[in-house]
N, C-alpha and C positions, 0 to 999 in steps of 0.2 A: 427453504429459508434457514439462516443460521445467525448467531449473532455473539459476542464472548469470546474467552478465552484468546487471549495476547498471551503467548509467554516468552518474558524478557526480563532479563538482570536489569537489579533495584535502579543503577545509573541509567540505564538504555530508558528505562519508564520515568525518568523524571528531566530525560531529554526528547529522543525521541520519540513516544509514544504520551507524553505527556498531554491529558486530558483526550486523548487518542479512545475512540468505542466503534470496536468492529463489526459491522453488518456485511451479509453475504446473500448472495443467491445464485442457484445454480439450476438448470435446466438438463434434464438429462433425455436423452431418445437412445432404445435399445435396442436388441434381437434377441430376443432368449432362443435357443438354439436346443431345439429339441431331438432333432435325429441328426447324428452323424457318424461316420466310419469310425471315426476318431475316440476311443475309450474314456478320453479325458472328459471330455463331454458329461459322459455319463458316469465318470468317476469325482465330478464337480457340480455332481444334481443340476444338469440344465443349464448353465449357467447365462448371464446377460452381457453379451458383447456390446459395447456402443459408445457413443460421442457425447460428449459432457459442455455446455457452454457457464461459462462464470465470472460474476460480477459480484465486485466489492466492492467498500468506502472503510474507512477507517475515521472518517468525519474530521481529517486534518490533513492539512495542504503538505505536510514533510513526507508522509507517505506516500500519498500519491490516490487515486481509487483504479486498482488494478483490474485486469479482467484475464481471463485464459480460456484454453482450447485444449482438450486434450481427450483424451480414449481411456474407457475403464473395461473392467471387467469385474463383474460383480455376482458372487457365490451364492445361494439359500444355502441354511445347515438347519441342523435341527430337525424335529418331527415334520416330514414334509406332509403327512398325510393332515396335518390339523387344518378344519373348515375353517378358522377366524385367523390366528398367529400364524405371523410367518418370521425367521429370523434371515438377514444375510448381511455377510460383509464384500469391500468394493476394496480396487487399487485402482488408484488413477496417476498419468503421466502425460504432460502437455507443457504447453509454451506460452507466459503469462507473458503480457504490457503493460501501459498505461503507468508505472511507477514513477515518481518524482526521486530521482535517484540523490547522493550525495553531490553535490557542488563546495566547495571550500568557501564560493563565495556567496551564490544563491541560496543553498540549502544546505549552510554549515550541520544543522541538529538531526540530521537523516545519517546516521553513523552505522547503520545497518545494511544497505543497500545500495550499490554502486551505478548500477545498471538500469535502464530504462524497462527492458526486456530479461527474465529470467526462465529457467526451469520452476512447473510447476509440479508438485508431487503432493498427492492424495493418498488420503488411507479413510476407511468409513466401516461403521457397524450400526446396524439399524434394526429394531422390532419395526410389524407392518399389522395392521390388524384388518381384516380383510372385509367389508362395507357388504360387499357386493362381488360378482367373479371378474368385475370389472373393474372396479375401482378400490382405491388401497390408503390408509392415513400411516405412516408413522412416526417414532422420536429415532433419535440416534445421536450418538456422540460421532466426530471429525477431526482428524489432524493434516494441516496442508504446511507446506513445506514451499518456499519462496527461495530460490538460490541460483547463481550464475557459476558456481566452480571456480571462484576466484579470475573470472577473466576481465572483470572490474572491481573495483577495489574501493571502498568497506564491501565485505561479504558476510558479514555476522549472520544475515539470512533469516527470514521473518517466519515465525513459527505461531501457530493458530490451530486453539483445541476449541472449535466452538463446539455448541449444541443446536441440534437440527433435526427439522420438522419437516416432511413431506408428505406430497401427496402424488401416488401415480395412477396412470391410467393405462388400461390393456384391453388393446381393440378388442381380442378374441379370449375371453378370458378363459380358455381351455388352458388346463396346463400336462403336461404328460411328465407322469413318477416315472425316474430315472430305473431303469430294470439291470441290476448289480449282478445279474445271476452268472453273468456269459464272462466277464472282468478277464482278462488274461493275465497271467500272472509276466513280471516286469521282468526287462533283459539282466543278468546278468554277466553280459561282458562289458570289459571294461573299455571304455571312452577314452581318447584321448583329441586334447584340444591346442590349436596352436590361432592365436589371437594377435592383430595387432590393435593400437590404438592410437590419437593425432589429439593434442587440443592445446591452449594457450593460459597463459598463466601474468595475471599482476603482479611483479612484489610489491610495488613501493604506489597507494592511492594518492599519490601527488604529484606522478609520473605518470604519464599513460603508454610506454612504451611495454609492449606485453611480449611475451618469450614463448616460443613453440616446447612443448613437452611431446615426449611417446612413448610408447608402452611397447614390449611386444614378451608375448604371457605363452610358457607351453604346462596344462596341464594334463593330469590324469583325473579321471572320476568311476566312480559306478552306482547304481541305484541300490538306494536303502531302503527306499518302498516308491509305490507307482510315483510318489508324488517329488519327492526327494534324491537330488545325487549329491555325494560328498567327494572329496578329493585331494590331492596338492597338488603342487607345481613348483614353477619359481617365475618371476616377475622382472622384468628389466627396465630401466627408464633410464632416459634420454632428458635432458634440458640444455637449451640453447644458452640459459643465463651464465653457466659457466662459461662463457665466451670470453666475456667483459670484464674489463681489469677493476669498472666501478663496483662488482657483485662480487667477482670469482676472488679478487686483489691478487695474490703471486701464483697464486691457480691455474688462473685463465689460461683458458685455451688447451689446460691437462687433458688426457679422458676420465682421472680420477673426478673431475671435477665437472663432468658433463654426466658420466652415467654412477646409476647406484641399481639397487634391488636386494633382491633376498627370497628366501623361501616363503612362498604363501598357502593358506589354506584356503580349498575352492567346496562353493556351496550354490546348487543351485535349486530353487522352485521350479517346477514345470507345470506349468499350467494348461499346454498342450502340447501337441506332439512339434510343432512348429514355433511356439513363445515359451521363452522363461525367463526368469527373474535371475539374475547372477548376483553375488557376493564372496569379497572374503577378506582375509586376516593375513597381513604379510609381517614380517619382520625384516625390514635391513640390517643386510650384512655389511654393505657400506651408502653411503650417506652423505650430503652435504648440507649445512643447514643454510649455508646462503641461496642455495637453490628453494626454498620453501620448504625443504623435509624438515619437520620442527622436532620430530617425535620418532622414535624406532619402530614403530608400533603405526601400520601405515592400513585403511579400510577401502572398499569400494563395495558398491552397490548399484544395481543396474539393471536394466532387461534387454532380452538378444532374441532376434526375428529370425528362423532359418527361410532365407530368401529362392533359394532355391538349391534344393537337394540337401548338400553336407555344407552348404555356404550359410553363414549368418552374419548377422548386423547391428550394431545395438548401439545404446551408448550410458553411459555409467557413470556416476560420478567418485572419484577417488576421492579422502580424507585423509586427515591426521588426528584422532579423535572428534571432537567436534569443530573441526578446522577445514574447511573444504580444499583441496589442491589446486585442482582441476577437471574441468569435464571431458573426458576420452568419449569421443567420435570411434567405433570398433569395427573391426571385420576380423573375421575370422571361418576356422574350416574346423570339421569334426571328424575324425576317424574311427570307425567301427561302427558306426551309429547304423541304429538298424533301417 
């Protein structure tokens, strides 16, 4: 259960959120994953793979009571040996409904949210204090993230830091300490990645006609420790809106005015030997701001499945500080990877 924390600029709370009180609830079922080949496993104490169901009200009809679906994975840290406390944190990623989107004419005061259906992103840290070997109460704090990547329009994106109370249950309450002793120590050669990416983009929420973007990313990386690889590259993008003489005006139809990019910096989490978390920091060298690049200073964040073998898949969302882009759809291949 959770309930609290909106956070939203002074205007957004005195239109849309106005007299607005958020309640949540979420259902989670896992696998703590105690033996595998896999070092990550046991370089993540155990960690709980699984599926998350969730339900909200915001107790006013301009939001909407959304709900989602989505897959987490969730860490212990801290003293594992301790009988009562337990600490862990979660990342969760899935695909919310249910929202009462922006209408100009139905749902003028809904300035935040365009879309019926958005991306859902979780983050969670929780004390647990242990009943019994079977059953478990905790508190914890939460932040979820509501956003579609600009492929509808308002995207301001709904942000929520509740406080949260649980209670879980474990069939077999055996739990087996992760044994560090055997840990192999991390590749150092260097990675190299070549990426592409597809997704669509709104400029103008009073138009619905939406513009194909794309990516295609080569970088380098290497690992700084098991958990961590850093890296660069450079980044390239594609927009269709430079087509149009209503967007591009004497542009249109240039290439200066269809593609930009620039040098970026690549960062990724690995959480195992087959998922990670992507991120980075690009700066363009060249740019258009009718295409939506607002800012030179352009972000993405993301996770990527290798599907099989040196192939992966993911998908990400790119920004302009806190201005979402668009959502990139990715594939990609890795060279040298062990």
């Amino acid at each position: 259960m959770e309930n609290g924390g909106i956070l939203a600029a002074k205007d957004i709370r005195r239109t849309t959120f106005e007299s607005a009180y958020y309640n949540g609830i979420n259902l989670k079922i896992g696998w703590k994953i105690q033996k595998s080949n896999d070092q990550y496993f046991t370089l993540y104490n155990n960690p709980i793979y699984g599926i998350g169901f969730y339900s909200s009200t915001f107790n006013t009809d301009i939001i909407g009571s959304p709900y989602a679906i989505y897959g987490f994975v969730q860490s212990p840290f801290g003293n594992l040996t301790n009988k009562r406390w337990g600490f862990d944190y979660r990342i969760g990623l899935g695909i919310s409904g249910n929202f009462t989107p922006y209408d100009p004419e139905n749902n003028p005061l809904n300035v935040v949210i365009g879309a019926k259906n958005n991306v859902f992103i979780d983050f969670g840290i929780r004390s647990q204090y242990k009943i019994n070997p079977n059953w478990r109460i905790g508190l914890g704090l939460a932040y979820h993230h509501f956003s579609n990547g600009a492929l509808r329009l308002p995207n301001k994106g709904v942000n929520l830091v509740p406080l949260t109370a649980s209670i879980t249950y474990q069939p077999n309450g055996h739990s087996v300490l992760p044994d560090k002793s055997n840990i192999a120590p991390y590749s150092d050669k260097i990675l190299y990645h070549i990426n592409y990416g597809a997704g669509w983009k709104q400029l103008d929420k009073d138009k619905d006609e939406r513009f194909l973007k794309t990516t295609l990313s080569a970088y380098a990386s290497k690992f700084v420790s098991h958990k961590w690889r850093m890296g660069g590259g450079v980044d390239l993008f594609y927009s269709s809106s430079g087509n149009y003489d209503e967007i591009a005006g004497d542009s249109s139809g240039k290439l200066s005015a269809k593609l930009s990019g620039g040098p970026s910096f690549y960062l990724v989490h690995v959480l195992n030997r087959n998922l990670v978390l992507n991120g980075n920091v690009g700066y363009y060298i060249h740019k258009q701001y009718f295409n939506g690049e607002i800012n030179r200073i352009f972000l993405r964040a993301g996770a990527r499945y290798y599907v099989y073998k040196d192939f992966n898949a993911g998908i990400s969302i790119k920004a302009h500080k806190g201005k979402a882009d668009f959502i990139e759809w990715t594939v990609g291949y890795t060279f040298n990877r062990d």
